[in-house]
C-alpha positions as CSV (number, residue, x, y, z in Angstrom):
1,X,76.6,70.7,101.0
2,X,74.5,69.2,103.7
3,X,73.3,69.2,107.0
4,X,74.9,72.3,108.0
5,X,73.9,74.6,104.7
6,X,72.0,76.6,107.2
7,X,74.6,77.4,109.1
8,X,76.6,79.5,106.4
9,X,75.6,82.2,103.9
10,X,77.2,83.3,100.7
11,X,77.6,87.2,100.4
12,X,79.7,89.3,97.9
13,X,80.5,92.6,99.0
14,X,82.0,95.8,96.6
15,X,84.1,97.5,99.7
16,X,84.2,100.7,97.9
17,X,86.0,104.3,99.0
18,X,83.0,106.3,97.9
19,X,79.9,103.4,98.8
20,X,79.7,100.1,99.8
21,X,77.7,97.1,98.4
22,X,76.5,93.3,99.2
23,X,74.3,91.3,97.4
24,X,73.4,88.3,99.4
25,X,70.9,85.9,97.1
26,X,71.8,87.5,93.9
27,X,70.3,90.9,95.2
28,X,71.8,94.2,96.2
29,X,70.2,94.3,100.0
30,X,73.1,96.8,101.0
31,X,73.6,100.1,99.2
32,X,75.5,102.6,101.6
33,X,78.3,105.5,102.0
34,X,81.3,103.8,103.3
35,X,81.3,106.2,106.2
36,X,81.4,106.1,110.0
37,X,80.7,108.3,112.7
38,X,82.6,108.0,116.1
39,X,82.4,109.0,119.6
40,X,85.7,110.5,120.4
41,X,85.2,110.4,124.3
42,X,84.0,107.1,124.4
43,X,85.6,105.5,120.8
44,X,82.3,103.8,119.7
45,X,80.9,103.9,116.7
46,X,77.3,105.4,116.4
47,X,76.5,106.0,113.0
48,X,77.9,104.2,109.5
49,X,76.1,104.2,106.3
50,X,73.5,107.0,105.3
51,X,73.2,108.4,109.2
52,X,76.9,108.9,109.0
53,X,77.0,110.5,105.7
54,X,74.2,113.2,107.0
55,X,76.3,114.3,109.7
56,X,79.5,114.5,107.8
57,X,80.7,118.3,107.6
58,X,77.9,119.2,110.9
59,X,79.6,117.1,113.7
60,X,80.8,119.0,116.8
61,X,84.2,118.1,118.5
62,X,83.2,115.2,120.3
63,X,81.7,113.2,117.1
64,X,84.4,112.2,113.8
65,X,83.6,111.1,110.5
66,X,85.8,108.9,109.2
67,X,85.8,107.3,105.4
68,X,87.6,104.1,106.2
69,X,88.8,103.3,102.9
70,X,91.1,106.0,101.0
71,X,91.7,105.2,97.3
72,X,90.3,102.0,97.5
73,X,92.2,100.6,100.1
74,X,91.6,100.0,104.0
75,X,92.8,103.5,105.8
76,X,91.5,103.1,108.9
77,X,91.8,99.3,110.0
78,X,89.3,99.2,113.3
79,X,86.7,101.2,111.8
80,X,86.3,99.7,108.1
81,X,86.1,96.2,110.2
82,X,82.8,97.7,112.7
83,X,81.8,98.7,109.3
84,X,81.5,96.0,107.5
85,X,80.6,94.3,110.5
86,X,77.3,96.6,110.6
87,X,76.4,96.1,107.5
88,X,76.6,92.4,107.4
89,X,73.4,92.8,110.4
90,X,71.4,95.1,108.0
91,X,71.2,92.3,105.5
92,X,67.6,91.4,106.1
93,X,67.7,87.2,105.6
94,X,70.5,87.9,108.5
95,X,68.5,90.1,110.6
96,X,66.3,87.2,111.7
97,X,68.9,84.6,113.0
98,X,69.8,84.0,116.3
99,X,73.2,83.9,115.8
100,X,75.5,85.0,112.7
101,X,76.1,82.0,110.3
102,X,79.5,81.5,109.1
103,X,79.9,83.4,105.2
104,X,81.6,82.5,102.0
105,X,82.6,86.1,100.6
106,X,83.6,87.5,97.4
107,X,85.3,90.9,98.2
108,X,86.3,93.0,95.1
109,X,89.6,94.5,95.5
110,X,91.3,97.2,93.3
111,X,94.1,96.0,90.6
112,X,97.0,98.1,92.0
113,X,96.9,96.7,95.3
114,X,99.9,95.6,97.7
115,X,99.9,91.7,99.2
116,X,100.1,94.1,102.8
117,X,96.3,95.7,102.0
118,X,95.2,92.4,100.8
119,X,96.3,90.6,103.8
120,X,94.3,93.9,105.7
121,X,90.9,93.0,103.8
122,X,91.2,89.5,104.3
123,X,91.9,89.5,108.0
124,X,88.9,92.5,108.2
125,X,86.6,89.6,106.6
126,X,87.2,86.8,108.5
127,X,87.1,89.0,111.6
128,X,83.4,89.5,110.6
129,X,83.0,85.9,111.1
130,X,84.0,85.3,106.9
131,X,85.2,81.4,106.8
132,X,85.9,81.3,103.3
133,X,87.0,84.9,101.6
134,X,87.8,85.4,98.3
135,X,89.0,88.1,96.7
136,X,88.7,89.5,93.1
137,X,90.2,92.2,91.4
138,X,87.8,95.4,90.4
139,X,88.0,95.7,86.5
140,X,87.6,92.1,86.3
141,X,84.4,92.2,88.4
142,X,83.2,94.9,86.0
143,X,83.2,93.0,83.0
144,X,82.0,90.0,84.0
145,X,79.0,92.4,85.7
146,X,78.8,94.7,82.7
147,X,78.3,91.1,80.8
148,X,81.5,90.4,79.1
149,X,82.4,86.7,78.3
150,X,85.6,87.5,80.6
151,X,87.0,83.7,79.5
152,X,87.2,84.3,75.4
153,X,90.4,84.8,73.8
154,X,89.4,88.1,72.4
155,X,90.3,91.4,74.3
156,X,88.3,93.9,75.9
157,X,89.1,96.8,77.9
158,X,87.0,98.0,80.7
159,X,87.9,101.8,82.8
160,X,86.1,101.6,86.4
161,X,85.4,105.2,87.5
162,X,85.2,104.6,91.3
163,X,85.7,107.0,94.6
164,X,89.2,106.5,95.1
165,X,90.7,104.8,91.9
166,X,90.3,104.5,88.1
167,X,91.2,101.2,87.5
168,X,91.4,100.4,83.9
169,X,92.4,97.2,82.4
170,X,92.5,95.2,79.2
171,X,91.1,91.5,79.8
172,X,91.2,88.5,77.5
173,X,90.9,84.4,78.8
174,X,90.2,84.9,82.4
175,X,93.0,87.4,83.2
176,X,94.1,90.7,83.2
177,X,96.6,91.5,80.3
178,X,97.7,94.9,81.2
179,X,96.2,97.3,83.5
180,X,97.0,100.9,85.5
181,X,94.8,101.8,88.4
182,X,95.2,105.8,88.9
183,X,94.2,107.9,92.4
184,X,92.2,110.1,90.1
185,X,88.6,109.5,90.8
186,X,85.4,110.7,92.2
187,X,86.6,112.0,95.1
188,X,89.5,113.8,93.4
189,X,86.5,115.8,91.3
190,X,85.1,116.7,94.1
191,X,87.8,118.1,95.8
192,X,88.4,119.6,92.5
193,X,85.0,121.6,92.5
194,X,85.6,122.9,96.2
195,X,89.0,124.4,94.8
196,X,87.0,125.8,92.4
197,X,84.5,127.5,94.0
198,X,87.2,129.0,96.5
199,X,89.6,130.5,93.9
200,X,86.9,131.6,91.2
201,X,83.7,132.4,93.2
202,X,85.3,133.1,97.3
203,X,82.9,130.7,98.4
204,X,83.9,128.0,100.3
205,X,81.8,124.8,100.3
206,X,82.0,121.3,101.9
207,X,82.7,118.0,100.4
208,X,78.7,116.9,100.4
209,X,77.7,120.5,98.7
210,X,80.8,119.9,96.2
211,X,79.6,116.2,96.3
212,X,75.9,117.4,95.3
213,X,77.2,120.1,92.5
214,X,79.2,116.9,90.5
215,X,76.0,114.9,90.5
216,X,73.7,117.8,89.1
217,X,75.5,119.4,87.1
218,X,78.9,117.8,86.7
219,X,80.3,117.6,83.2
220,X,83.5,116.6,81.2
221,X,83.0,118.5,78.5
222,X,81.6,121.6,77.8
223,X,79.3,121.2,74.7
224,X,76.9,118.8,75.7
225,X,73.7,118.2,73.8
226,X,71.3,118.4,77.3
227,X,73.3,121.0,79.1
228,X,71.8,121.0,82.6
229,X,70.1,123.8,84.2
230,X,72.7,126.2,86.3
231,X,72.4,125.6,89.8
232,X,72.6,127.3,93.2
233,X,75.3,126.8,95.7
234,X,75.3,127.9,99.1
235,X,78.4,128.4,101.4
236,X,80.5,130.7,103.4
237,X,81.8,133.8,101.8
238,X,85.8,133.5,101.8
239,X,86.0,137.5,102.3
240,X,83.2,138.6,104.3
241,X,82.5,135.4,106.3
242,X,79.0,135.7,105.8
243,X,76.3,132.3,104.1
244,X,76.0,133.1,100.5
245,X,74.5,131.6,97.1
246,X,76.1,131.6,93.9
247,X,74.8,130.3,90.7
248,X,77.0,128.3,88.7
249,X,76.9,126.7,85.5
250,X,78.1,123.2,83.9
251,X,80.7,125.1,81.7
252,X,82.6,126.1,85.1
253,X,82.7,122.2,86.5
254,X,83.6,121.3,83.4
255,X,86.2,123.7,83.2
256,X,87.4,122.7,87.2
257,X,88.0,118.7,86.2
258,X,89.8,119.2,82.7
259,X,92.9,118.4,84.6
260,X,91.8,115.5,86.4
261,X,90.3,114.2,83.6
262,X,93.3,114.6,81.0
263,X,94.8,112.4,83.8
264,X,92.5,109.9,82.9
265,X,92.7,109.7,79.9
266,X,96.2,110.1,80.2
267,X,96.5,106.4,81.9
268,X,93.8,105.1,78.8
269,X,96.0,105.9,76.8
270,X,98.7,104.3,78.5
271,X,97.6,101.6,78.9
272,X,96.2,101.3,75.2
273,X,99.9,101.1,74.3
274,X,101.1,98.5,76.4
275,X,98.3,96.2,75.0
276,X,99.6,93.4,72.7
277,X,99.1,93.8,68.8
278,X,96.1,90.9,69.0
279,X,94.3,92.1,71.8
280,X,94.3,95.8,70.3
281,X,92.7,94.6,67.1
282,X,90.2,93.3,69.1
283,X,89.3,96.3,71.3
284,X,89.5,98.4,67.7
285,X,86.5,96.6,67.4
286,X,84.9,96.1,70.6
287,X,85.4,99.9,72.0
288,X,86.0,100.6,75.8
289,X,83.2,99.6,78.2
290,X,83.2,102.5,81.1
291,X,81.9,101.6,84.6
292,X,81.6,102.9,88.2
293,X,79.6,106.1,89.6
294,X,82.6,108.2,87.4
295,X,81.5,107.4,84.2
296,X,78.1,108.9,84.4
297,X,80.0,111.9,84.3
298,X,78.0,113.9,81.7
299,X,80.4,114.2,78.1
300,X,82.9,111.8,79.7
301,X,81.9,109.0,77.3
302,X,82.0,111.2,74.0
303,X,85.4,112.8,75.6
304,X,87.3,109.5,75.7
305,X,85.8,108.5,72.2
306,X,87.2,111.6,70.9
307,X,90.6,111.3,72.2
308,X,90.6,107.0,71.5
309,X,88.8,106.9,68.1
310,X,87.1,104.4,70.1
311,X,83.8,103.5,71.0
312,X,83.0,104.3,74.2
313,X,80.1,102.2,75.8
314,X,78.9,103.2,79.5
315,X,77.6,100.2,81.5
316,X,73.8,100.0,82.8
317,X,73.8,101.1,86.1
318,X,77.4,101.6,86.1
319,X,77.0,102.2,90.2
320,X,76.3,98.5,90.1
321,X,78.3,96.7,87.6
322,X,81.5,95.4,90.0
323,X,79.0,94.1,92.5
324,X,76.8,92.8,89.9
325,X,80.0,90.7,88.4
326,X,81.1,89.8,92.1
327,X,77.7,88.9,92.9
328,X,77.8,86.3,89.8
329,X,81.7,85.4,90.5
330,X,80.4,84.3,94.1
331,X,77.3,81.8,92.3
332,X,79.7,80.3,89.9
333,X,83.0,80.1,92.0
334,X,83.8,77.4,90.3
335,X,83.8,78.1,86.6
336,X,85.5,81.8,88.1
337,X,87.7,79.9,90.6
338,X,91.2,80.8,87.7
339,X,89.6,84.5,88.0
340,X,90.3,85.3,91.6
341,X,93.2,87.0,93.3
342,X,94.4,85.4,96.8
């Protein structure tokens, strides 16, 4: 530390299929859709973020959305670096400089990744001008955001709900004992819910309507105590090819991700039996900590308690909790340093 502090930043960054985060100064100043729109005549980018996302499902021939990242890895190498790239700018203390400082990242990375889509993220960070990148593996981010003392010998077991991946993982002194990270996710319920709505009501809707039907009314179950109202969906009539509106009830979501979710807790289970004698005694009585935008899946919670015989406990603002932790793994780098993957 010195002279040339000014020079770099620190920033931790949740590259996420479904949104993407930074915190920079221990605050979230970055909270956008990982998507891009592109030019296809001229191949430049001129929309990511929130613009992008309001054109996806409305763009004519000569504009693509792309989601860069597919199950939690980089799909699309060129645009998920302009990306992050553009995102970096919007961070306001950035906005004001002359000329971008050189960064020390924390970039959270999910557990069943390959040393070939590490290598991608890394290289996609320092490209961005990153001098020092770390990386960190999702669950692990979780607990330590969620607020789990990640270093005791005692077990705990954390299930990140995210866009592209469920990664769930049992942790004990600094390291991930056992883990499974699954493809079933977020975006696997919505495309579940525009299957749905095709087969049982002819109506076929896009991903953002789908998209908009999981946060209103999705559900896991289908006897919740505060069953949301029934809500109406507008789309394209499958036999008539006219716009129509149907009203739909939780029940029927709840009905279109059973399979997706048995997957889940399918792997839970899994994964509760490959964890050592010790470390299940310990999450007997510690329960399951539930984070990412999956778990505020209504019922989800009381589902997986039900099929455990665990307690089930859903993190505050689960949205945040692995940039939270990788926003704290970036301030004490040091005491985390045995934590970090690559």
């Amino acid at each position: 530390m010195g002279f040339f502090d000014f020079l770099s930043e620190d920033i931790a960054i949740d590259l996420g299929t479904a949104n993407t985060l930074i915190v920079h100064n221990g605050k979230v100043v970055v909270d956008s859709p990982s998507i891009v729109a592109r030019n296809r005549t001229t191949g430049k980018i001129i929309a990511v973020g929130k613009e992008a996302a309001m054109m996806q499902g409305k763009t004519h021939e000569n504009i693509k959305t792309i989601r860069p990242l597919k199950d939690g890895v980089i799909a699309d190498f060129d645009a998920s670096e302009k990306m992050i790239s553009m995102f970096i700018k919007e961070i306001p203390a950035l906005k004001k400089r002359l000329f971008t400082p050189s960064l020390r990242m924390v970039i959270c990375i999910p557990s069943g990744i390959t040393e070939v889509e590490m290598r991608a993220v890394k290289d996609s960070a320092e490209r961005v001008n990153g001098k020092e990148v770390y990386l960190i593996h999702e669950p692990m981010a979780a607990a330590i955001g969620i607020g789990v003392d990640i270093m005791q010998p005692k077990g705990n077991m954390i299930v990140d709900i995210g866009g592209g991946t469920t990664e769930i993982a049992v942790i004990a002194l600094g390291g991930i004992v056992c883990d499974r990270s699954v493809k079933i996710a977020g975006d696997v319920f919505t495309n579940d819910i525009v299957y749905y709505m095709r087969t049982q009501h002819n109506l076929y809707v896009g991903e953002r309507t789908a998209e908009k039907i999981k946060i209103q009314i999705g559900a896991a179950t289908e006897d919740l105590e505060v069953p949301p109202e029934e809500m109406s969906v507008q789309g394209r009539d499958l036999i008539k090819g006219r716009p129509k509106e149907v009203k739909i009830s939780y029940r029927e979501i709840a009905k279109a991700l059973d399979k997706s979710i048995l997957r889940v807790e399918d792997a839970v289970m899994e994964t509760l039996s490959q964890t050592p004698p010790e470390l299940a005694a310990d999450i007997y009585n510690t329960g399951i900590y539930l984070a990412g935008g999956g778990s505020m899946l209504r019922g989800l919670d009381k589902r997986l308690s039900q099929k455990t015989d665990l307690p089930v406990y859903i993190a505050e603002d689960p949205l945040r909790a692995v940039v939270r932790g990788t926003g704290l793994t970036l301030k004490n780098l040091d005491k985390y340093k045995t934590v970090l993957a690559g």
